[in-house]
C-alpha positions in Angstrom: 0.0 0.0 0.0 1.6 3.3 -0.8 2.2 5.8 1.9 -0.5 8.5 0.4 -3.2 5.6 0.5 -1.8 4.9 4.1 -2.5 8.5 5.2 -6.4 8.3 3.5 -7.0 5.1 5.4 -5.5 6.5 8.7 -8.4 6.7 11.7 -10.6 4.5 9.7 -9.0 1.1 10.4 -10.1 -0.8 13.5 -6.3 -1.2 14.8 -8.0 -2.5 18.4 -6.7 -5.7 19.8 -9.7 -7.3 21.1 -7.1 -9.3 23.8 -8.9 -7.3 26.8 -8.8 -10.3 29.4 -10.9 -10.0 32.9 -7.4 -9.3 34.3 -6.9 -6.3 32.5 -10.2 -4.7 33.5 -9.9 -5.7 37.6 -6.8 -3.9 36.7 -8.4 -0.4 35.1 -10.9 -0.7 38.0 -8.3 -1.0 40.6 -6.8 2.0 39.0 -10.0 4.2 38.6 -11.0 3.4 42.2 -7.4 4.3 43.5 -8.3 7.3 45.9 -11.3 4.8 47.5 -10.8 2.2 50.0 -11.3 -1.6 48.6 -12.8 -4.1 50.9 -12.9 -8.1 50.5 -11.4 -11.5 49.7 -8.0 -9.9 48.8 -8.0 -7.3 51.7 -8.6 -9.2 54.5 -11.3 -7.0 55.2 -14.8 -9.0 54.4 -16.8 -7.4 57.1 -17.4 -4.6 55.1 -18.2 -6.5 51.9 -20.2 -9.2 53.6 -22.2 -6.4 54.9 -22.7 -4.8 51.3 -23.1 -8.8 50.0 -25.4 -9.9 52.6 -27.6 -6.6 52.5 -30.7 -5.7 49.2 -29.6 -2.4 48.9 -31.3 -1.5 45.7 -28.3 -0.5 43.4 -28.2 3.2 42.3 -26.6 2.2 38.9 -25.7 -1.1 37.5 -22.8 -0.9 34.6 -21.8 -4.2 33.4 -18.0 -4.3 31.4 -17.4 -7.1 29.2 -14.1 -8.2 28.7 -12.8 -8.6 25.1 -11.1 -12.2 25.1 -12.3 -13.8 28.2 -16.2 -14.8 29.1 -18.4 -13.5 31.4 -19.5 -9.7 32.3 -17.9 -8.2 34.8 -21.0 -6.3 37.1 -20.6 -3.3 39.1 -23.4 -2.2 41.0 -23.6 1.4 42.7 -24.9 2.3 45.8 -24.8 5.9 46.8 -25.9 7.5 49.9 -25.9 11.1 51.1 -21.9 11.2 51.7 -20.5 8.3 50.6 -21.0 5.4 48.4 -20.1 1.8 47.5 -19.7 -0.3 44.7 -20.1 -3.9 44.5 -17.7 -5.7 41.6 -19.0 -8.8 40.7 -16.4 -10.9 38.3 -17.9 -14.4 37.0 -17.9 -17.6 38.5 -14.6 -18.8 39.4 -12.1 -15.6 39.3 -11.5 -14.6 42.4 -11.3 -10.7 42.1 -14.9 -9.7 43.5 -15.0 -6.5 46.2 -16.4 -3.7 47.4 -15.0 -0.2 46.9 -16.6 2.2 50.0 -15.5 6.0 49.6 -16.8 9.6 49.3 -19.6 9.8 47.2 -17.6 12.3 44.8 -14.2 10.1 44.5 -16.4 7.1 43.3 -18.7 9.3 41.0 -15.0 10.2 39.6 -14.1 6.3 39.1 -17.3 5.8 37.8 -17.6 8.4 35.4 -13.8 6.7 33.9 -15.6 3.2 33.5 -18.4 3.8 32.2 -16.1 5.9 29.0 -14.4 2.3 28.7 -15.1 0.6 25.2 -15.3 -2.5 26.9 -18.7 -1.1 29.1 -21.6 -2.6 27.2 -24.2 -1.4 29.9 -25.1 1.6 32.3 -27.7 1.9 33.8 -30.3 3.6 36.4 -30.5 6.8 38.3 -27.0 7.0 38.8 -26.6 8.0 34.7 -29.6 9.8 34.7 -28.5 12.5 37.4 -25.2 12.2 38.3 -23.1 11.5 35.0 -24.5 12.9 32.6 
């Protein structure tokens, strides 16, 4: 292909990978929720997401991320209260990453607001879209 032809095509060829494992997104979530404290399995600390686990709080917002090469959806669902909120993160059946992220309402609106501008998020949803990221 010459180079001018090269040039033309430029930003019109899908050069994605498609390898985005569930790995990589526990990753990008870890990252986005960096400035809120993570509670479960991997912690130590399953008080806190028992509590969350045990409890039918009726989710804020539901966004569900689904991983490019590996199955299964990755769930997140959103809780906020007055000050604070906390976010559930449900991988699939047999990967042990699942937690609960508990923080200021505003840091986890923040993370939020990052994952659900992933190409990988296939679903937002609820209240939380509706009036606090959009």
């Amino acid at each position: 292909m010459s180079q001018d032809k090269e040039e033309l095509l430029n930003g019109f060829v899908d050069d994605r990978t498609h390898h985005t494992t569930i790995s990589d997104i526990e990753e990008r979530i870890e990252n986005a929720f960096e400035e809120v404290s993570k509670h479960g399995y991997e912690s130590g600390d399953l008080a806190v997401a028992n509590f969350v686990w045990e409890t039918e709080f009726p989710p804020s917002g539901k966004i569900t991320v689904d991983p490019e090469q590996d199955d299964g959806d990755v769930l997140l669902r959103v809780h906020l209260r007055e000050d604070s909120a906390a976010v559930d993160v449900g991988y699939p059946v047999g990967y042990r990453g699942s937690c609960v992220y508990v923080g200021r309402r505003s840091d986890v609106l923040d993370a939020i607001h990052e994952i659900v501008s992933w190409e990988e998020t296939t679903e937002a949803s609820g209240d939380i879209l509706e009036r606090h990221l959009s």
